[in-house]
KOLKEVO-648849 format. One record per atom (N, C-alpha, C, O): x, y, z. Coordinates in pm, whole numbers, plus 50000, padded with zeros to 5 digits. Atoms other than C-alpha are relative to their C-alpha. Example, Ala and Ser with C-alpha at 12.3 -4.5 7.8 and 13.67 -1.06 7.14 Angstrom:
500894988150000
512304955050780
500905012050000
501945011850066
499184988149994
513674989450714
499235010950073
499745022050090
//
This chain:
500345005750129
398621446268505
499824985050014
500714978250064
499855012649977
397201412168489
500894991749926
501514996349831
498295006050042
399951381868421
498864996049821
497684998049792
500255005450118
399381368268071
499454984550034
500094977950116
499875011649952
397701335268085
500494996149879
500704999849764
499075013750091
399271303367990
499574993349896
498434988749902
501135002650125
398441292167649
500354981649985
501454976449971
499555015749963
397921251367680
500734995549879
501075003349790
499435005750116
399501225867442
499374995449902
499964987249833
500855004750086
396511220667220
498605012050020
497425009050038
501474990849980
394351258467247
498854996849921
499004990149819
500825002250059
391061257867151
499715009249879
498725007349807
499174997750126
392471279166885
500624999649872
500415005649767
499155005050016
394911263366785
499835000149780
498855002349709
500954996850184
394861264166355
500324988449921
501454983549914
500435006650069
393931242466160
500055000249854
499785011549815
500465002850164
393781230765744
501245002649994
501884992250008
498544997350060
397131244965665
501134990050096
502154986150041
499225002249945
398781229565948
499544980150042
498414975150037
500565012449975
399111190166053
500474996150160
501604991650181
500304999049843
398611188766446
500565010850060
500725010950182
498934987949917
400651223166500
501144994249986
501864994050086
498625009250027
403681201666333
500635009049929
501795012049958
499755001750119
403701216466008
499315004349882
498395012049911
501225002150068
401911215965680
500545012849860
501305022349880
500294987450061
401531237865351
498565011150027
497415007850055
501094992549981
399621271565376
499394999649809
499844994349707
500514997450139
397331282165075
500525016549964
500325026950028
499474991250029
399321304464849
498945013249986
499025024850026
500734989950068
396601320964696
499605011850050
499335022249989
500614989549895
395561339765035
500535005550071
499885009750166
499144999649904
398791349465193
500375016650000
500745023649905
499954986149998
399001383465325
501035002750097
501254993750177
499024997249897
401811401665534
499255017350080
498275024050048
500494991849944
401731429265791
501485001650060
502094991050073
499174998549919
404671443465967
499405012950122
498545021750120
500204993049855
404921458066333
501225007250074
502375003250053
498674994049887
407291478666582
499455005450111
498295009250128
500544991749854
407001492266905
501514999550076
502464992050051
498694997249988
409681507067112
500104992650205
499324996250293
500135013249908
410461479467421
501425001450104
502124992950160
498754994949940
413171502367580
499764999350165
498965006750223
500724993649811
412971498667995
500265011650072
501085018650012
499794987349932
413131526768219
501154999350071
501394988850131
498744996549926
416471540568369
499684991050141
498744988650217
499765007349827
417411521868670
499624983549991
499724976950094
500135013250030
416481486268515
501514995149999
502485001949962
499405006150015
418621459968554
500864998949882
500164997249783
499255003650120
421491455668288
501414994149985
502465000449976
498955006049952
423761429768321
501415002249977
502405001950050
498274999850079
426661434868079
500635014250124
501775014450172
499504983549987
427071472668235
500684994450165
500414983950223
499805002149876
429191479768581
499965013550032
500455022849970
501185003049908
427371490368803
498894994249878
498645001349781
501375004950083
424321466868615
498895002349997
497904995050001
501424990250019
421941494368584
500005004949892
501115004249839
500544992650087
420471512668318
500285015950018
499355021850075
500074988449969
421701547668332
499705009149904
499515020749939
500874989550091
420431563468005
500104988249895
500784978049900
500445009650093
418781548567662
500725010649915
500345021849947
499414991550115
420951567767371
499314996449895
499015006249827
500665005150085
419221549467141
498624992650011
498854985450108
501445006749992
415341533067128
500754985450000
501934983849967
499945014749992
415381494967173
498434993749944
497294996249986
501404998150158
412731484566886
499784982350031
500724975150064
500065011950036
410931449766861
499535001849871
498635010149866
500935000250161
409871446066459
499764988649955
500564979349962
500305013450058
408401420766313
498874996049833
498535005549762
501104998150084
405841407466034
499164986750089
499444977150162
500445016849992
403101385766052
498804996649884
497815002849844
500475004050136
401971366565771
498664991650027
498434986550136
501445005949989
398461351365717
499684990249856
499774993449738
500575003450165
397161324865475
498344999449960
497774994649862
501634998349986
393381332465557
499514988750083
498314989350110
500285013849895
393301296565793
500745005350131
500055006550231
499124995249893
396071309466037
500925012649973
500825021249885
498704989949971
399191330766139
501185000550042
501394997750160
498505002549953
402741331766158
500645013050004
500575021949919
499254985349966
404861359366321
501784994950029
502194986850113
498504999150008
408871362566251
500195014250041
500045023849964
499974988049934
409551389866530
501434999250053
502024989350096
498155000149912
413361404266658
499795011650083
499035020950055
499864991849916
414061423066936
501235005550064
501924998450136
498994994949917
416611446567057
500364999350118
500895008350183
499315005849836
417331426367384
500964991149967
500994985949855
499035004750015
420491408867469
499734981249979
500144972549902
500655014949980
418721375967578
498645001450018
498115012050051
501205004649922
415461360567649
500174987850023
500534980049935
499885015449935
415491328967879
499175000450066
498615009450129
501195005749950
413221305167974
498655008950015
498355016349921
501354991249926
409831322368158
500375013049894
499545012349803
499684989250086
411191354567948
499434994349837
498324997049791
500245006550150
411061337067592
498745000150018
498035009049971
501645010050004
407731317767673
499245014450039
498285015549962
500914988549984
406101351867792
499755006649859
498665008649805
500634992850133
406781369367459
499284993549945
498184997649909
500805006650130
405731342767248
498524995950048
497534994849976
501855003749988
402481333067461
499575014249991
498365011649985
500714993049965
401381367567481
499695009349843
499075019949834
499914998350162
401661372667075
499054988149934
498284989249838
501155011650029
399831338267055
499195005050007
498555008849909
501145000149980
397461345967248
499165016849944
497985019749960
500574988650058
396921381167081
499404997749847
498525003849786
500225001150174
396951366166715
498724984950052
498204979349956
500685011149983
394721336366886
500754986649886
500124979149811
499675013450077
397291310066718
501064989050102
501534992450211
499185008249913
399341280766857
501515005649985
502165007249881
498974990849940
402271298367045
501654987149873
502684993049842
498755000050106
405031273966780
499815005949900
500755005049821
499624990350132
403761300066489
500605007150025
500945013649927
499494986050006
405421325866628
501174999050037
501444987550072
498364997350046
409331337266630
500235007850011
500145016649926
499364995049952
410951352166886
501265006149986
501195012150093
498805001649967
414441359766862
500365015750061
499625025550072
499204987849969
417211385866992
501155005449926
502004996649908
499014997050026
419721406766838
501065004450030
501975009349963
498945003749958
421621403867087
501135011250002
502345008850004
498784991949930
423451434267159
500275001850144
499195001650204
499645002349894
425061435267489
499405012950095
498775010850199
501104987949907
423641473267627
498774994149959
498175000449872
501814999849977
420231459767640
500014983350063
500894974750057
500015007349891
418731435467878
500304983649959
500364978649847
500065011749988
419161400367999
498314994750041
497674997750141
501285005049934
416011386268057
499574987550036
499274979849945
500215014050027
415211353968239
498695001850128
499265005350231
500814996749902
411611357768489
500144988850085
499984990350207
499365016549927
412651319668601
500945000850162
500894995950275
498484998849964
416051332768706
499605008050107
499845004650223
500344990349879
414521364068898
499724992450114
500364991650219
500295002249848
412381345869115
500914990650049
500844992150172
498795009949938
415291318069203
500785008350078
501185006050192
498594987249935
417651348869280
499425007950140
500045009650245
500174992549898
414971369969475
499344990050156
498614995150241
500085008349871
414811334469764
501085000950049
501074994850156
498964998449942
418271343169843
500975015250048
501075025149976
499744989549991
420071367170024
501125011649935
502265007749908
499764993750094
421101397869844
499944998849848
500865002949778
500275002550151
419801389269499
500415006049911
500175018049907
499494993950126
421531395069176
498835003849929
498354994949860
501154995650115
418601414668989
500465000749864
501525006349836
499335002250122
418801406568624
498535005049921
498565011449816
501214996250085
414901411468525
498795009250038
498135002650118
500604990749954
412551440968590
498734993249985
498234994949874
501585011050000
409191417768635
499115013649988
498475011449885
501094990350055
406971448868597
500115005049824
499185005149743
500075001550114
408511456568283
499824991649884
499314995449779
499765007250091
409041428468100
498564996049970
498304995049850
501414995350043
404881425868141
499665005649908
499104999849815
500634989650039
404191456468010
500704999149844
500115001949740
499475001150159
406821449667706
499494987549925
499534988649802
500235009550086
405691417767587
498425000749938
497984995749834
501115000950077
402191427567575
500045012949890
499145013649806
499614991050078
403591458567390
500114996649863
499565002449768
499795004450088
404671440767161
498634987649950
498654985849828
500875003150028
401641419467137
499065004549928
498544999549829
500754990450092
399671446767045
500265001749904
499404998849821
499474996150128
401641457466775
499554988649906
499054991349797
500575009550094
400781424766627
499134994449981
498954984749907
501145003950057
397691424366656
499455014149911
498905012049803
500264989350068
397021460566539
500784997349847
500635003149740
498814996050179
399631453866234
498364986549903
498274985149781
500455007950108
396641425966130
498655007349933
497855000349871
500954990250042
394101458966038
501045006549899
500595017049854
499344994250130
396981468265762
500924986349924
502114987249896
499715009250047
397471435065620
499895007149847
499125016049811
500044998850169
398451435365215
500464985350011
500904977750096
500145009850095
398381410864971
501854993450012
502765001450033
498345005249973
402141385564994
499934997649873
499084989049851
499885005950163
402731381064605
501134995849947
501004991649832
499004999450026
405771377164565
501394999350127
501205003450242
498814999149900
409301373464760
501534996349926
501644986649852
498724994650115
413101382864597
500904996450141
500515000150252
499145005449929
416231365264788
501265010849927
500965015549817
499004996749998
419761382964773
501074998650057
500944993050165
499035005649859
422991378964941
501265012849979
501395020649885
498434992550029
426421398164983
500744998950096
500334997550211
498964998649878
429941399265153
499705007650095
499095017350050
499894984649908
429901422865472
501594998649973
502174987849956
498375001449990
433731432765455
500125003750116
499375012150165
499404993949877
435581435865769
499215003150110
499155014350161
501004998349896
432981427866032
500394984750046
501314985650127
499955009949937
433081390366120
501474994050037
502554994349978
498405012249997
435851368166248
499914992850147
499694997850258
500215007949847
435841338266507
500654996150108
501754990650117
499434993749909
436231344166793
501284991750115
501884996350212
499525012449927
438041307866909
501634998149901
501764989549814
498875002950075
441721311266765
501434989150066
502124988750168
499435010749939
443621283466785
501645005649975
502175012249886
498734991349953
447111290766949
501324989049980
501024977249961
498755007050042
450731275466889
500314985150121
501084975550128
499445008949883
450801255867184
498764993150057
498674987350165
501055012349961
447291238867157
498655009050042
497555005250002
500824996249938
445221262967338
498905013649904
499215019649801
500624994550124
442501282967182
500105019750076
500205023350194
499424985549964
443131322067222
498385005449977
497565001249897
501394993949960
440011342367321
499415013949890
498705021749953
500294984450086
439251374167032
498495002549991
497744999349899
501774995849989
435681387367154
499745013849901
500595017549820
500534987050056
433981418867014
501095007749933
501275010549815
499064989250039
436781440267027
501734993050082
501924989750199
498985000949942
440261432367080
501635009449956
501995015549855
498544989550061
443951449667100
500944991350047
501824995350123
498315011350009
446521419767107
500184997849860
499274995549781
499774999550144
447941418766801
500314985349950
499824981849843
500285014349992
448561383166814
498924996449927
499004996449805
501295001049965
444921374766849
499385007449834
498485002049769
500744992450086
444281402766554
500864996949905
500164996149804
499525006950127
446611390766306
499604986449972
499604987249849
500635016949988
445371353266305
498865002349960
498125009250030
501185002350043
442521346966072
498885001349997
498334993850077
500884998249979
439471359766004
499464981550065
498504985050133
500605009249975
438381318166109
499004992449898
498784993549777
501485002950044
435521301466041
498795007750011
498685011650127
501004984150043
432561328065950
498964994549899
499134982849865
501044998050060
429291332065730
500155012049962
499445020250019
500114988150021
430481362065541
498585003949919
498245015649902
501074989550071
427351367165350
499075002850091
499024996450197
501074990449936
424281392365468
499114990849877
499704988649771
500515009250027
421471368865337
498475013550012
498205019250118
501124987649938
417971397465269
499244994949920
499704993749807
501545002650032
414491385665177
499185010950016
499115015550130
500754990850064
412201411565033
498494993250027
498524981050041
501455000149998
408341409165068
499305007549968
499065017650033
500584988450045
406221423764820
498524999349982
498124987749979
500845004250053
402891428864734
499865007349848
499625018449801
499884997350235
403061430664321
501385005250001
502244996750024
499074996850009
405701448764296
500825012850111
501945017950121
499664993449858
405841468964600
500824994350160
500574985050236
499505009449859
407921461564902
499624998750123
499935008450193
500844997349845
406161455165230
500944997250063
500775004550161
498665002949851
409491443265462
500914994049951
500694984349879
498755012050027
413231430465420
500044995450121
499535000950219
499225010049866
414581406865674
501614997649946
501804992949834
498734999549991
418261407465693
500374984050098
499794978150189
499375011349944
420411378165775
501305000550039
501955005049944
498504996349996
424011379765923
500374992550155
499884992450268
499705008249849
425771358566163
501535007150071
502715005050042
498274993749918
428351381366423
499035006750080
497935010350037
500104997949856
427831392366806
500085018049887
500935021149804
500094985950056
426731431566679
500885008150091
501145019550051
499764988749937
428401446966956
500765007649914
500635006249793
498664984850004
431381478766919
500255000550125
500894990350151
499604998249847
431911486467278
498495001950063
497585008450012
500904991149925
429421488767561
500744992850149
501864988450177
499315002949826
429591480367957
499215014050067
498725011550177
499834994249903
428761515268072
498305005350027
498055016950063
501504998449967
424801514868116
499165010949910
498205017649949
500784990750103
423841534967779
499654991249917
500324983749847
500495012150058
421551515767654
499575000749848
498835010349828
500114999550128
421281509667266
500284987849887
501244980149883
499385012150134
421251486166946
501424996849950
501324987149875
498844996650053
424711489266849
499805001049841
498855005649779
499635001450172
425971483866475
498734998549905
498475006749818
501015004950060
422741463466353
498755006750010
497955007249916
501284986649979
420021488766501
500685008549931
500345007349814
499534990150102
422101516566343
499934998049852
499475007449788
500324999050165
422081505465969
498834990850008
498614989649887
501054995350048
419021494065984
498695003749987
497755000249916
501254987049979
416751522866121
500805010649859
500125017049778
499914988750140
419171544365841
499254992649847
498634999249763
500325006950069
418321516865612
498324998949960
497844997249848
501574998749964
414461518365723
499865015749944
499065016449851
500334989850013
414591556265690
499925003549872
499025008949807
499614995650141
416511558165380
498934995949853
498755001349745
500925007750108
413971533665194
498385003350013
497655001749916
501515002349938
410461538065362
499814988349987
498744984449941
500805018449989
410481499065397
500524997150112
501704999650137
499725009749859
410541481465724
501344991449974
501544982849888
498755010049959
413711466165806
499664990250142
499234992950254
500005007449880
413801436866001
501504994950022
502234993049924
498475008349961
417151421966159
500354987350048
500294987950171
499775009649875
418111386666291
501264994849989
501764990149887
498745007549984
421051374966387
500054986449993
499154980150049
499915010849983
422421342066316
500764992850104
500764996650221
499515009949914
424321314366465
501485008350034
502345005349951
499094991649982
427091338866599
500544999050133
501145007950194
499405003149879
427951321966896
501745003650053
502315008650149
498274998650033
431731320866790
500225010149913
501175008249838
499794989850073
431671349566620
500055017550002
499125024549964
500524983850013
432021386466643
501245011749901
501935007649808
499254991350026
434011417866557
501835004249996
502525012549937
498884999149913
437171412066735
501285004149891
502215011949914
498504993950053
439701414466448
500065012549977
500905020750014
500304985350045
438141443666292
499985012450120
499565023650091
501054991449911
437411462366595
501134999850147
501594989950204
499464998049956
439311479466821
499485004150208
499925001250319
501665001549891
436231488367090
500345018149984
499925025450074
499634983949987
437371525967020
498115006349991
497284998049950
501384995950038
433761546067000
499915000749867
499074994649802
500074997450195
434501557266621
499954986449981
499034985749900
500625007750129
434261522066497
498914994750069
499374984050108
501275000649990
430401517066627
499805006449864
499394996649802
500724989850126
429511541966293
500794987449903
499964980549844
498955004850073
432531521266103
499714987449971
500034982649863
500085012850009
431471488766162
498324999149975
497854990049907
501925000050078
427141497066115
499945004049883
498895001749823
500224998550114
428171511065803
500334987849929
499694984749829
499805012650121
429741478465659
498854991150040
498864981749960
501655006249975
426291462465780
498915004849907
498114997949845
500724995350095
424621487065594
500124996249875
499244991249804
499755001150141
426921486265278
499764982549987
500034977349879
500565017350063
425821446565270
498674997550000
498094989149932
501975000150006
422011452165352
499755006249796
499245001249696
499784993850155
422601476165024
500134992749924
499064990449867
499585009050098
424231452564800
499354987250056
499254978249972
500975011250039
422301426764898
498735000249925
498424992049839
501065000150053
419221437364811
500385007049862
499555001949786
499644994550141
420481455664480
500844986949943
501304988449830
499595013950061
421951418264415
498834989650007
499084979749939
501175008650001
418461398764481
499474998049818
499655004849717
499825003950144
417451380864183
498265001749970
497935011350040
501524993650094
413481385864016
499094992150136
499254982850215
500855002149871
411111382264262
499184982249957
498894980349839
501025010249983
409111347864296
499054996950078
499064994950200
501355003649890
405571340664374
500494994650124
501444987450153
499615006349870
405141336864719
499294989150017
498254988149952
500725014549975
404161299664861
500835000850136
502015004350143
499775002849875
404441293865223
500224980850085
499254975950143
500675003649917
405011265265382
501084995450137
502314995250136
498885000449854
406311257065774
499864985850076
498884978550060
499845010949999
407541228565944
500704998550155
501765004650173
498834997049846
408941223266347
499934987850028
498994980450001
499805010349925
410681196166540
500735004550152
501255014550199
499494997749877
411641189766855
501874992950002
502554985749928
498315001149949
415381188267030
500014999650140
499755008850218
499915003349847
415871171267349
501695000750066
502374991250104
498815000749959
419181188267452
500584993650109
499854991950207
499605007949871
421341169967696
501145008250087
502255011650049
499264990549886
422561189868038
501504998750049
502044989250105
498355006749912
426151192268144
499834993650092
498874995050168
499825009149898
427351165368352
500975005150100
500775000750213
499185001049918
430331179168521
499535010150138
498775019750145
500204995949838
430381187368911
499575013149996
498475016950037
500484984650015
430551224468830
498975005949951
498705017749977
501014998950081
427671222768609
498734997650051
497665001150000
501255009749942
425341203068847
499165011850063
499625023350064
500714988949967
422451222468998
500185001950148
499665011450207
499745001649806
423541214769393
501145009849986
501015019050066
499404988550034
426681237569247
499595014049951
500035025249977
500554986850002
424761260369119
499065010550091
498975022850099
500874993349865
422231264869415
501075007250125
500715016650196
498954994649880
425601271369665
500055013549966
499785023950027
499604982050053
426661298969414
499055008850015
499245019550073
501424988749969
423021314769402
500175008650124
500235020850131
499844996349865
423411317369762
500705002950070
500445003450190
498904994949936
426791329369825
499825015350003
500175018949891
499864982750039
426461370369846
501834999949987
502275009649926
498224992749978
430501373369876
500084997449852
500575005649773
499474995850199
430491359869482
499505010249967
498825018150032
499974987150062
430511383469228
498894996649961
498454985149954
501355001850103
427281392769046
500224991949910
500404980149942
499525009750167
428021377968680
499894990250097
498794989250150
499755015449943
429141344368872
498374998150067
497624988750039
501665005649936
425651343969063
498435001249894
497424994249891
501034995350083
423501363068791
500434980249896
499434973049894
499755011450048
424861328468603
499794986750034
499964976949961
500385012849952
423841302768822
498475001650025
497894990850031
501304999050041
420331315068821
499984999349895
499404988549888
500475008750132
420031308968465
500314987449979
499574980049913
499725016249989
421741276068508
498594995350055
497874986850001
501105010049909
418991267268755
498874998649945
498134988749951
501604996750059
415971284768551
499764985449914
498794977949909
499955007050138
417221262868257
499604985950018
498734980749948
499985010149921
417491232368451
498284997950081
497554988350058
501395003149986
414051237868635
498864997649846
498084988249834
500424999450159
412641244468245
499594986049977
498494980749993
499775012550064
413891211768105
498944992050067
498064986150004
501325012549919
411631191268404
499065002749952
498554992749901
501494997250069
408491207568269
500224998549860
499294993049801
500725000950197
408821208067872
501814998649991
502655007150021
498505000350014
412331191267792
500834998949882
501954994049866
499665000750119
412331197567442
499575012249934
498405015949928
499654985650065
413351231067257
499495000449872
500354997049790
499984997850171
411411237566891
501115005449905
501785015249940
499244997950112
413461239366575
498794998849926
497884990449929
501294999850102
411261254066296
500585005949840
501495014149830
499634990650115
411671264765932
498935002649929
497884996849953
501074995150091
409651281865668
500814998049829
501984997549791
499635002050182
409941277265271
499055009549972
497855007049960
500694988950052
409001313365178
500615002349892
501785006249886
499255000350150
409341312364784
500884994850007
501104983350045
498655011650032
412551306964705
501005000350134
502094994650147
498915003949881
413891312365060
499324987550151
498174984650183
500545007149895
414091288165374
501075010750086
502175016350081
499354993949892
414391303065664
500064986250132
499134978250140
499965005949924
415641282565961
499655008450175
499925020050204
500064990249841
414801294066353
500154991950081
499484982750129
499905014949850
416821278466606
500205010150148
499925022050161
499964992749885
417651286366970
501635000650021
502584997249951
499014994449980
420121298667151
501565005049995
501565015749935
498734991750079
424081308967101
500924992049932
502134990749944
499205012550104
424781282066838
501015007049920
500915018249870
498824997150087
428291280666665
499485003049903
498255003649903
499884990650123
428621296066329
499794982749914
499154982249809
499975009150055
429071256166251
498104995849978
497664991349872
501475001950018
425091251966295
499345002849873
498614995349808
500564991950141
424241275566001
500844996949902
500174999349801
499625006250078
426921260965777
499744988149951
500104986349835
500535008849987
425401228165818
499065001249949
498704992549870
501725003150055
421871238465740
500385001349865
500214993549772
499594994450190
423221256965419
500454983049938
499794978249846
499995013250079
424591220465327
499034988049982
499164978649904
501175009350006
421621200965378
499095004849890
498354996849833
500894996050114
419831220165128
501115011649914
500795023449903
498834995850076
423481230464907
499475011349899
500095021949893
500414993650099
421431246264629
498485010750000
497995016549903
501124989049897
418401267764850
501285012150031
502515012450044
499754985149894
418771304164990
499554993450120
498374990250136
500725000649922
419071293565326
500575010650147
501695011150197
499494992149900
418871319765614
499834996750166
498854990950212
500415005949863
418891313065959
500375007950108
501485012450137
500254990049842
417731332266291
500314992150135
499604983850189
499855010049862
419421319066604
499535009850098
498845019650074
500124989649831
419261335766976
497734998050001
496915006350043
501245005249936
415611320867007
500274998950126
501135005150189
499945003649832
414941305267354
501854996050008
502544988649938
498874996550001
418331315867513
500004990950136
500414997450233
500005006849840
418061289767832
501434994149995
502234992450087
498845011949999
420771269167695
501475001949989
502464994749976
498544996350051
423341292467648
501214997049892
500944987549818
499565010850102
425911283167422
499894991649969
500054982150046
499985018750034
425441254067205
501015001549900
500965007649793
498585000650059
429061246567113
499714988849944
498744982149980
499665011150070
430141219766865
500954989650115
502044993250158
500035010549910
430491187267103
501654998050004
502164990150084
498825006949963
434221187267035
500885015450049
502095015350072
499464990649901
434891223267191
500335002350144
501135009350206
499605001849831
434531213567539
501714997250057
502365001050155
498535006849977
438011194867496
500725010049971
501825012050022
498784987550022
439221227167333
500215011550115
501305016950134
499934992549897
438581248367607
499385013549940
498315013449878
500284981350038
438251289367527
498595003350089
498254995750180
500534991249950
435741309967641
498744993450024
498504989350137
501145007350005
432111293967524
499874991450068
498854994450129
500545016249935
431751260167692
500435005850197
500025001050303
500684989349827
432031283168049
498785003050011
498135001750115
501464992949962
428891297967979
498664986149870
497594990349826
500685012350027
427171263367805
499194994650116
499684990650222
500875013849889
424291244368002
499234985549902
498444976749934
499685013250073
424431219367726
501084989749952
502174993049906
498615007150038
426591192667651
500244986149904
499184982849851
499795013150107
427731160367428
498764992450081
498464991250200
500284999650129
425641148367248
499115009149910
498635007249798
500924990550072
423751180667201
500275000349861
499324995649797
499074995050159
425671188866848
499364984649951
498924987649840
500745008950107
424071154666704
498585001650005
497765002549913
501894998049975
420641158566840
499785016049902
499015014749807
500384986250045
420411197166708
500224995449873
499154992649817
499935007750157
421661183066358
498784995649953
498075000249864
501225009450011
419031157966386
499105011149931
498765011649812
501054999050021
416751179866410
499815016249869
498765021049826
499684990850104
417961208466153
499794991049866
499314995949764
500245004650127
417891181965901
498404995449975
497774994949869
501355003350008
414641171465970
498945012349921
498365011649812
501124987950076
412491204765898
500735002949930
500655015249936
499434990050093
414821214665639
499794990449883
499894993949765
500255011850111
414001178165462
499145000049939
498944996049824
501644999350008
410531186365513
499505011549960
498375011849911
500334986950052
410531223465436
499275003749912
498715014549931
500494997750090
409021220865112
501155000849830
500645003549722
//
């Protein structure tokens, strides 16, 4: 299959009237049409899969779905697409989104990647591969034939979804509690140190201590034309897992309610996860198999009551807005890339430890070519949506919500995943779990601000 080509920084493309240099801009309401898409982006047994041990693929129990819409104002096109993979980094990211550009023929910042980030389904970094496969015994992390064949998969879908375009007339915001799903995951301990509560935990310690700091509401935007619904988008910030590790590959919690959610309604569900870096399941959640059903139903019962709490629909008006973020690389010894090239090249480390210093390096080669990450938002009716990158604290999306106090504002993180955690600049000193797997560091947390306040000033 030939590679996708590279779509430059100014295509001859590129769109115009609505937009002001590919910055920005209002669209024209009057002409704004939607379309949604899916296609099923599951790889074949025996693919790479990092979380699992052995890190293979040994059966798909469930489909692995990309869905998306993409909206039109009769000048251009913008696509808000999620995918049932764990990550996409570097060369990975930039493949989906150029090969969706270049299918919708628009400049590759309209379109909107992200992941939902459940842990059975892949890592993807094509950067990382080839770094890994110059050394001996290579940690395989990305199936380079597949990840081809899926991104233009998904390409298609969005260009075929623009032969069932309808009319955008309208768009209805809602919100609701999830109960007994989130809680963060950084608990601070009697003696200073921060106590670790991931996905699932059984210290009781750890599980009595505070749900934390959290984003309990499910945040769902409706898209209709007149009074018909063409797609929700769901909002919710927590790590979806329940248990996985053992190479059955599947959505967890958030694919489960909502394909029932999709079924139950005949309307497209879309999903994105937010800023859920510090966040998952862990109090609630024991990793037993029974609460996977237990914990997608309280996902569901808030998709439900959200949208049966959305308030009267309002004309739709579009308009979108991106800046840049010039994150800044860890400094310490362990972090450096002469440390990370040793590890690449040790076979006696463990996978994980090596599969990890190839994304260090990808990320790090990245930055020399294009050393600044988009932050974008949209002002659809009465909602803004924010779209940032990769596994930003829960503090990120509390922040945006205060910059605009009196907006619906929802926000899709796990974009370009190069950077790994982006912790709040004063976690490093706290220690725990996150700022291990960080390839950013102080003063990232002011620069990302920066630039959250910026398109959210400008949003509309």
């Amino acid at each position: 299959m030939a590679a996708v080509p590279a779509l430059s920084a100014a295509p001859t493309w590129a769109a115009t009237g609505a937009l002001d240099s590919a910055r920005g801009g209002q669209a024209s309401s009057a002409r704004l049409q939607a379309a949604v898409f899916t296609c099923d982006i599951t790889p074949p047994l025996g693919s790479p899969l990092v979380e699992c041990n052995p890190p293979v693929a040994a059966s798909a129990d469930i489909p692995l779905l990309a869905k998306g819409v993409v909206i039109s104002d009769g000048n251009t096109r913008y696509v808000l697409c999620a995918l049932d993979y764990c990550e996409l980094r570097t060369g990975a990211h930039g493949l989906f989104r150029r090969a969706i550009a270049n299918a919708l023929r628009v400049n590759e910042l309209q379109i909107e990647v992200h992941c939902v980030h459940p842990h059975d389904a892949p890592f993807y970094d094509t950067q990382a591969e080839l770094l890994a496969e110059m050394v001996p015994s290579p940690p395989h992390t990305t199936d380079m034939a597949f990840i081809a064949i899926a991104s233009e998969r998904v390409a298609s879908a969005a260009r075929e979804a623009l032969h069932k375009r309808q009319p955008l007339t309208h768009v209805a915001c809602g919100k609701a509690k999830v109960e007994r799903f989130a809680s963060n995951r950084r608990v601070p301990l009697p003696d200073g140190k921060i106590g670790v509560r991931l996905s699932h935990c059984n210290d009781p310690v750890l599980i009595a201590a505070p749900e934390g700091l959290i984003d309990p509401w499910m945040r769902t935007i409706t898209l209709f034309n007149r009074q018909h619904p063409i797609a929700r988008l769901h909002y919710y910030a927590s790590h979806p897992q329940s248990y996985y590790g053992q190479g059955h590959m599947n959505p967890d919690t958030t694919g489960i309610a909502r394909e029932r959610l999709d079924k139950e309604e005949g309307i497209p569900q879309i999903y994105f996860n937010g800023c859920a870096g510090n966040v998952a399941a862990g109090k609630y959640n024991d990793g037993s198999h029974e609460m996977r059903m237990v914990l997608a139903n309280r996902l569901y019962d808030g998709m439900k009551t959200a949208i049966a709490g959305g308030g009267k629909p309002e004309p739709a008006t579009l308009s979108w807005k991106t800046a840049d973020v010039r994150f800044v690389p860890r400094e310490e010894a362990d972090f450096s890339a002469e440390h990370f090239r040793t590890v690449l090249a040790d076979s006696q480390q463990t996978y994980i430890v090596r599969t990890t210093a190839a994304w260090a390096l990808a990320w790090y080669d990245c930055l020399k070519i294009s050393p600044t990450v988009d932050v974008t938002s949209y002002r659809l009716g009465g909602a803004t949506i924010l779209h940032l990158p990769g596994e930003a604290f829960v503090e990120y999306q509390l922040f945006a919500q205060s910059v605009r106090p009196d907006d619906f504002v929802a926000v899709a993180a796990y974009g370009e995943l190069g950077t790994g955690y982006i912790c709040t600049d004063k976690a490093f000193a706290e220690g725990g779990y996150e700022p291990t797997q960080s390839f950013v560091g102080p003063p990232s947390e002011t620069l990302l601000k920066a630039s959250i306040r910026e398109v959210l000033n400008d949003s509309g």
